[in-house]
Every structure is written in structure tokens, then in C-alpha cells.
C-alpha positions in Angstrom: 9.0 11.2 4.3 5.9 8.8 4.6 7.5 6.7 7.0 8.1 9.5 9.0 4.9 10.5 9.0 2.9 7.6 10.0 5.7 7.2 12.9 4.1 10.6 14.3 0.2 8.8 14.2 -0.6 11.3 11.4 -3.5 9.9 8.9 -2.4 9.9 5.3 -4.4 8.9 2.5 -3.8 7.6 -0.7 -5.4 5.4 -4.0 -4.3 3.2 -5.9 -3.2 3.1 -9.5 -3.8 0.7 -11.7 -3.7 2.1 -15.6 -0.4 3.2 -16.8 -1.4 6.5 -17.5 0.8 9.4 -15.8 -2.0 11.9 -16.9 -4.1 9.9 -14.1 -1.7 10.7 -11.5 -1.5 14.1 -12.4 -5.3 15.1 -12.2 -5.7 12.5 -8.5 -2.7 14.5 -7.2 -4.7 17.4 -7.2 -7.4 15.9 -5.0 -5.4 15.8 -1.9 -4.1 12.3 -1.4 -0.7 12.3 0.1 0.4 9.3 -2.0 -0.1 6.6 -4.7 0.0 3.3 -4.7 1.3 1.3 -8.3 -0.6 -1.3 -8.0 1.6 -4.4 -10.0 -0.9 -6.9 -8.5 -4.1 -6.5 -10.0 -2.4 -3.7 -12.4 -1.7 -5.0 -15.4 1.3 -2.7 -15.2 5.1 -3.7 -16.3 8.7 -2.9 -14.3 8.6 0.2 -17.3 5.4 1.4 -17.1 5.7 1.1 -12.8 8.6 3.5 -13.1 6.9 6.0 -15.3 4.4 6.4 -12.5 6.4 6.4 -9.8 8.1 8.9 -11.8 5.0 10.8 -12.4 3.7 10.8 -8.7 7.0 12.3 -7.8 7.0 15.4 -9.9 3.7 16.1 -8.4 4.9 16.2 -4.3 4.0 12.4 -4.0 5.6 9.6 -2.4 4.7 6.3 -4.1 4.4 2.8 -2.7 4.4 -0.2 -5.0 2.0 -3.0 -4.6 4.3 -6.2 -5.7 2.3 -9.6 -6.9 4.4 -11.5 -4.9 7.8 -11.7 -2.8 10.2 -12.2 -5.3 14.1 -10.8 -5.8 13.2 -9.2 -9.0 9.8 -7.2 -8.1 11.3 -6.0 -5.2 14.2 -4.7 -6.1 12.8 -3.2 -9.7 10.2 -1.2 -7.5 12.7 0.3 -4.7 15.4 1.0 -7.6 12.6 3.0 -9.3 12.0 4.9 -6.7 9.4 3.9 -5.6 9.5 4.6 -1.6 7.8 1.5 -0.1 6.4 -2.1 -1.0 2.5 -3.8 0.0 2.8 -7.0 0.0 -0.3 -8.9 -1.0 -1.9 -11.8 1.5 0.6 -11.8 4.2 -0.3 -14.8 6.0 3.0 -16.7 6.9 5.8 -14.7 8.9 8.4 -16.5 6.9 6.7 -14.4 3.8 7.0 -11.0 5.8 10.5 -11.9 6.2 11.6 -12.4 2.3 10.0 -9.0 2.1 12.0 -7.7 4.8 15.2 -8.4 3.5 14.7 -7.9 0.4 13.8 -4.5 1.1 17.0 -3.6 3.1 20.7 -3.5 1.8 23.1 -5.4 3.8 23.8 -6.3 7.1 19.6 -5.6 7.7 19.0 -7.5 4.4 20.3 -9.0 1.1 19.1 -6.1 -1.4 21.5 -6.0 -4.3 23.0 -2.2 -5.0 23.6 -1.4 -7.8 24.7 3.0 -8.7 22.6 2.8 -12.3 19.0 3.0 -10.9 16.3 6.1 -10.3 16.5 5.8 -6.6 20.1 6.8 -6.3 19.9 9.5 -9.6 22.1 7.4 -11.4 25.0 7.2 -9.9 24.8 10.9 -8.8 23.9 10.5 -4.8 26.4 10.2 -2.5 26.1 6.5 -1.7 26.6 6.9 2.1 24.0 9.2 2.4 21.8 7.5 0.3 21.9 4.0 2.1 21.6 5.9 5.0 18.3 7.4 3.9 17.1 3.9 2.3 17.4 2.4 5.6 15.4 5.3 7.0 12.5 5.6 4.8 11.8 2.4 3.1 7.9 0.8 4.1 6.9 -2.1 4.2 3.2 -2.4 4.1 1.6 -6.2 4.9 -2.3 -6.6 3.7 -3.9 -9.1 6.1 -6.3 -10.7 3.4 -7.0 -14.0 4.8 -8.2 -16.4 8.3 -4.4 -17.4 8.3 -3.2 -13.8 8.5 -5.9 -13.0 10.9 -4.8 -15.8 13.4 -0.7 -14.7 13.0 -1.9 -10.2 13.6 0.0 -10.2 16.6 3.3 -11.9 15.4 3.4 -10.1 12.2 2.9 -7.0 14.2 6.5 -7.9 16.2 8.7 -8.1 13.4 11.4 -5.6 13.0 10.8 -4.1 9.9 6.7 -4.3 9.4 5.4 -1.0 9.7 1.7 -1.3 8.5 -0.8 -4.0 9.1 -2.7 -3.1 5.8 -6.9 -5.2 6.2 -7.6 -6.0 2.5 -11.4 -5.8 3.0 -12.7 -7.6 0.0 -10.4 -11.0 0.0 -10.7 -10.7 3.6 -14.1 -10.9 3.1 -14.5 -13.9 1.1 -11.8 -15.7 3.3 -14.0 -15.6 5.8 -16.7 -16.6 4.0 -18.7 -13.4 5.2 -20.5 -12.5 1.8 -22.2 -15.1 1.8 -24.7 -13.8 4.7 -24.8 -10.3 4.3 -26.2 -9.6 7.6 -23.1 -10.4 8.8 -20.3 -9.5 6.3 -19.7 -6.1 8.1 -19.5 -6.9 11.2 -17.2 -10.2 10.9 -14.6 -7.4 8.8 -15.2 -4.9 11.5 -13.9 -7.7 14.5 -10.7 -8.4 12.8 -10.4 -4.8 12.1 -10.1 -3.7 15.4 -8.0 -7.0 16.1 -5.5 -5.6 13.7 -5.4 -2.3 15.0 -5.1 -3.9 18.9 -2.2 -6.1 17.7 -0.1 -2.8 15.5 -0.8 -0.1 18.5 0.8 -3.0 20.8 3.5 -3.1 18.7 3.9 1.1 18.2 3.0 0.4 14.5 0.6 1.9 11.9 -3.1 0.1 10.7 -5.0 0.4 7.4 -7.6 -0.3 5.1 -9.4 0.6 1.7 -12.5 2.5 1.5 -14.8 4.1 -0.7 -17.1 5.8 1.2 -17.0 8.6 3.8 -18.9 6.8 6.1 -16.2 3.7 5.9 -13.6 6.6 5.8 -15.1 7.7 9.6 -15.0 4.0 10.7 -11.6 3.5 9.4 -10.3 6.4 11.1 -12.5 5.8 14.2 -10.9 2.7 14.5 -7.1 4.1 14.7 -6.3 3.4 11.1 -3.8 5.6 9.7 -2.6 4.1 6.1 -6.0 4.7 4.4 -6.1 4.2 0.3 -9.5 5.4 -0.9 -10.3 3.4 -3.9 -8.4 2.9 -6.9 -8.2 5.9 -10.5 -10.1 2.8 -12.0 -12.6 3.1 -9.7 -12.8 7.2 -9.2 -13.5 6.9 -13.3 -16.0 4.2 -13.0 -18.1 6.4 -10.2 -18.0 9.1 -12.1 -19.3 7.2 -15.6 -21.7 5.5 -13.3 -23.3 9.0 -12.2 -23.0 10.3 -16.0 -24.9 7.0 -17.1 -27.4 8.0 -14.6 -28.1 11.1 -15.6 -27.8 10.1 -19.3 -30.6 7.5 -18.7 -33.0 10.6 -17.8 -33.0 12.1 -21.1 -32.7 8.5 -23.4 
């Protein structure tokens, strides 16, 4: 259970997917990530296509998380029915948004999540409903990205509510937000500071910390730092690396 396994301080890493391709998932799971996330946010990925992957990533051994484009009734509930085991919710920078994502994550009395015995999650009807709500309550995560100067100032009080479990630091918006790229001298280290601000405010609080990276030395850092929810670029990206070092050699002999 991924939950379970960032309670024990374990590093897990993961990418994200983007292309509704199962194939995709297939060849990454061999890699040695310990989970996907189905990115619906920048993703140009439907409530179909999301299930297929989730679908997918389970028949290989991994857990998947769902990136939502925004708190809403419908996109949570479509990506926890699926199966999906998890939500990230994108620039988390109001505590009254943490908490729409909290309940509707959770079935009643922790939340308002409608139940329905027709979905993925609960094989149609075929689980044992006690159990599975039981098991729901136990394993669902809630990841929320910190992308922004108003969810740097509010760390610490998203950190306290019940039902966070990661502090995820989107470093590129982050970035911008803090109007960093525009000096570069500067752009790593301002990232860096609220970095370890995030971490200090989720150890406090006895939950997890993470980031994206897409290099080993930012992998080192990342880990260096305390962070344990670590997504390593996206299967867009792995594919553009690798047609970046094929144009490369390509270019040798043109």
C-alpha cells in the first residue's frame, strides 16, 4: 500500500503519465518506479482513457495516483472509483481547497464521497463493502503540490490538516511564482529555501515531502533534503530525452 509506505519514511519514486498509451506504462514499469501518476492536469487525458491507465499500471505491480485539474465532485470521484489509489491536487494555496479535496476523497462521516457498488475500485459490486470502505479509508492519498508564494506562506497549516499526507513542491510554477527565473543566479537557491521550508513544516507534522526531478544530481538533493514522494519526470519527457540524444547522434553523420 503506498500510503503505508511513505508512513514508514521509505523513498518511493514514480513519473508521471501523460499520453494515453498503456504500452507506455508497461515498458516505465520495468524501470523500477514504484508508481504512476495519470496526470489529468496537463494530460490531455479523459475519465476513459484515465481508467485504462490506472488499469494498466495495476496489472504491472503499480499503484497509481491521479493528478486532478481541479477540486471538483466529478474528477474526484471518477479517479478514486477507477481505482486509482490517491489524488495531487494542483496549486494548493488556500486551506479551504485542501479541504474540498479532503472530503471528497473520504466516504462518510470523514467526508461526503458518493458510493456507488458499479465502479473498478470495488470490482463491481464483488468486494465485500465493509471491508472495502474499511480499506478506502486506510489507503487513499492525498498529495498537495505547493506551486505558488500563497502556498508557501500557508506550508505549516496545510501540513496540520487531518487528511494531507504529502506536501508535493511543484518546482517549475513554483518557480515562476516567485519570480526566480528571471535571475538565474538565483532561481535555485530561492526553490531550494522553500524546499527545505516544506520539508520543516511536513516532518513537524509526521507527514511525507516531495518534488519532481530529472536529474540524479536533483534526485540527491531531493532526497538529501528528506523528500520521500519523488516523481522523476514525466513518459513525455523520458521519450523526449531519449529523441534528443538520437538527434544528437543523428546530427554527426547528416
Amino acid at each position: 500500500m503506498l500510503k503505508e509506505i511513505l508512513k514508514s519514511g521509505t523513498a518511493i519514486f514514480g513519473t508521471f503519465v501523460k499520453v494515453p498509451a498503456p504500452q507506455l506504462i508497461e515498458v516505465i514499469s520495468h524501470s523500477g518506479i514504484g508508481y504512476v501518476v495519470v496526470d489529468q492536469e496537463h494530460g490531455a487525458l479523459s475519465f476513459g482513457e484515465t481508467e485504462t491507465l490506472i488499469r494498466a499500471a495495476n496489472s504491472m505491480g503499480l499503484p497509481a495516483v491521479v493528478r486532478i485539474p481541479e477540486v471538483t465532485r466529478s474528477n474526484v470521484m471518477h479517479a478514486l472509483d477507477s481505482g486509482a489509489t490517491g489524488i495531487m491536487v494542483p496549486m494548493v494555496d488556500t486551506v479551504q481547497k485542501a479541504k474540498e479535496a479532503i472530503a471528497e476523497s473520504y466516504y462518510p462521516p470523514k467526508g461526503r464521497r458518493g458510493l456507488s457498488k458499479g465502479h473498478r475500485s470495488i470490482a463491481y459490486g464483488f468486494r465485500e463493502l465493509k471491508e472495502y470502505l474499511n480499506e478506502a479509508d486506510k489507503s487513499t492519498l492525498i498529495i498537495a503540490q505547493i506551486e505558488n508564494q500563497e502556498g508557501v506562506s500557508i506550508v505549516d497549516d496545510l501540513a496540520s490538516i487531518e487528511g494531507i499526507d504529502v506536501l508535493f513542491v511543484g518546482p517549475t510554477d513554483l518557480s515562476l511564482s516567485l519570480d526566480a527565473e528571471k535571475n538565474d543566479n538565483n532561481t535555485d537557491e530561492t526553490v531550494e529555501s522553500v524546499m527545505k521550508k516544506v520539508c520543516r513544516a511536513a516532518d513537524k507534522a509526521g507527514i511525507q515531502a516531495g518534488t519532481l526531478v530529472n536529474t540524479e544530481e536533483k534526485l540527491e538533493n531531493a532526497l538529501n533534503e528528506g523528500m520521500r514522494f519523488i516523481l522523476w519526470g514525466s513518459d513525455l519527457g523520458l521519450l523526449s530525452k531519449s529523441t534528443h540524444d538520437l538527434k544528437a547522434i543523428l546530427s554527426k553523420i547528416n
